[in-house]
C-alpha positions as CSV (number, residue, x, y, z in Angstrom):
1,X,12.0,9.8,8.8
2,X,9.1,7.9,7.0
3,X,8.2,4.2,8.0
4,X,5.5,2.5,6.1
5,X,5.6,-0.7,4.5
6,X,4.3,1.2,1.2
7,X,7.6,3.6,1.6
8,X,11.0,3.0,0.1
9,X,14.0,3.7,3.0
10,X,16.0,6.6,1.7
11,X,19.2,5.8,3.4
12,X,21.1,8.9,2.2
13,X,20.6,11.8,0.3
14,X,23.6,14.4,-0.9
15,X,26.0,15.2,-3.8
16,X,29.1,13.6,-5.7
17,X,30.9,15.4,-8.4
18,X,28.2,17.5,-8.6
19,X,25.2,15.6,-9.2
20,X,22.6,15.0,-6.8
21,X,21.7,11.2,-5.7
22,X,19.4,9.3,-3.1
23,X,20.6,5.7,-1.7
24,X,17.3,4.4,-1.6
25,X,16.7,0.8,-0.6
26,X,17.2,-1.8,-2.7
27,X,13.5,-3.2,-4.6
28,X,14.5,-6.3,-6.6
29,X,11.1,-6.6,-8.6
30,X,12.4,-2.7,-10.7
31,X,9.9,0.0,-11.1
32,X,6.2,-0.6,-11.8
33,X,6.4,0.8,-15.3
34,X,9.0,-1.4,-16.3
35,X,6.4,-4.3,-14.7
36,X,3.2,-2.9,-16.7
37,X,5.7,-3.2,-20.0
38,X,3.0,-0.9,-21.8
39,X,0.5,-3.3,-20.4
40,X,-2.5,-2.8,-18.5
41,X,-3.2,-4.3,-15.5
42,X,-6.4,-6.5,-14.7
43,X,-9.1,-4.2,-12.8
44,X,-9.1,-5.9,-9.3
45,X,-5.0,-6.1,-9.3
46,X,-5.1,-1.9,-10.3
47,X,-7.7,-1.2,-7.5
48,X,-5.3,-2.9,-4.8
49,X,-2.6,-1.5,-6.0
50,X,-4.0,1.4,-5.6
51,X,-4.8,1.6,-2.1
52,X,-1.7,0.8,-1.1
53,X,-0.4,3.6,-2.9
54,X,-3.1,5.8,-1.6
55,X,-2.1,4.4,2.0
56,X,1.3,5.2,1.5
57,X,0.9,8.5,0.4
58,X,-1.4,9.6,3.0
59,X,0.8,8.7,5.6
60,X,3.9,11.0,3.5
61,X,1.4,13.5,3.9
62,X,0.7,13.4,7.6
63,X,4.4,13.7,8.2
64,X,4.0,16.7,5.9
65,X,6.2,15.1,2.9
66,X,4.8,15.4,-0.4
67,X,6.3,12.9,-3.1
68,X,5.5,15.8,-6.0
69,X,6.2,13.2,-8.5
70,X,4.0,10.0,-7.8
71,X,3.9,8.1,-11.5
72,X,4.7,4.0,-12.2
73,X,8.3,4.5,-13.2
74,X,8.8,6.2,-9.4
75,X,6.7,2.9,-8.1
76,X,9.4,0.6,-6.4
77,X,8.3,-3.1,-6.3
78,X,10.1,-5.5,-4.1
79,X,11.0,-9.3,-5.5
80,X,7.4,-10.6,-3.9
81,X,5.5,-8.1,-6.1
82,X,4.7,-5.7,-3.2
């Protein structure tokens, strides 16, 4: 029910065998921890980043959805880098 270009499309959400799963759409560029390899990022790249991220989550929060577990390996980057 979310659209924002800072927001991963969760297709489906349900259970098999089981377990729980999400078909989320497809980011290419892997989670932002696996990007950061242990590796800061420079100052000006962080603060944009940042935003976006602050962007995003506002707008979860004015549709009264709360992520509860915001960190870089839940960070989705597409193939571009966004």
């Amino acid at each position: 029910r979310l659209q924002h270009p800072g927001i991963v499309t969760v297709h489906e959400v349900g259970r098999h065998a089981g377990h729980a799963f999400l078909a989320l759409e497809f980011c290419a560029g892997g989670s932002l921890e696996n990007r950061l390899a242990g590796k800061p990022m420079r100052p000006a790249e962080a603060a944009a980043l940042a935003l976006k991220l602050a962007e995003a989550v506002q707008a979860a929060h004015e549709a009264n959805v709360i992520h509860r577990d915001l960190k870089p390996a839940n960070v989705l980057v597409l193939s571009d880098g966004r």
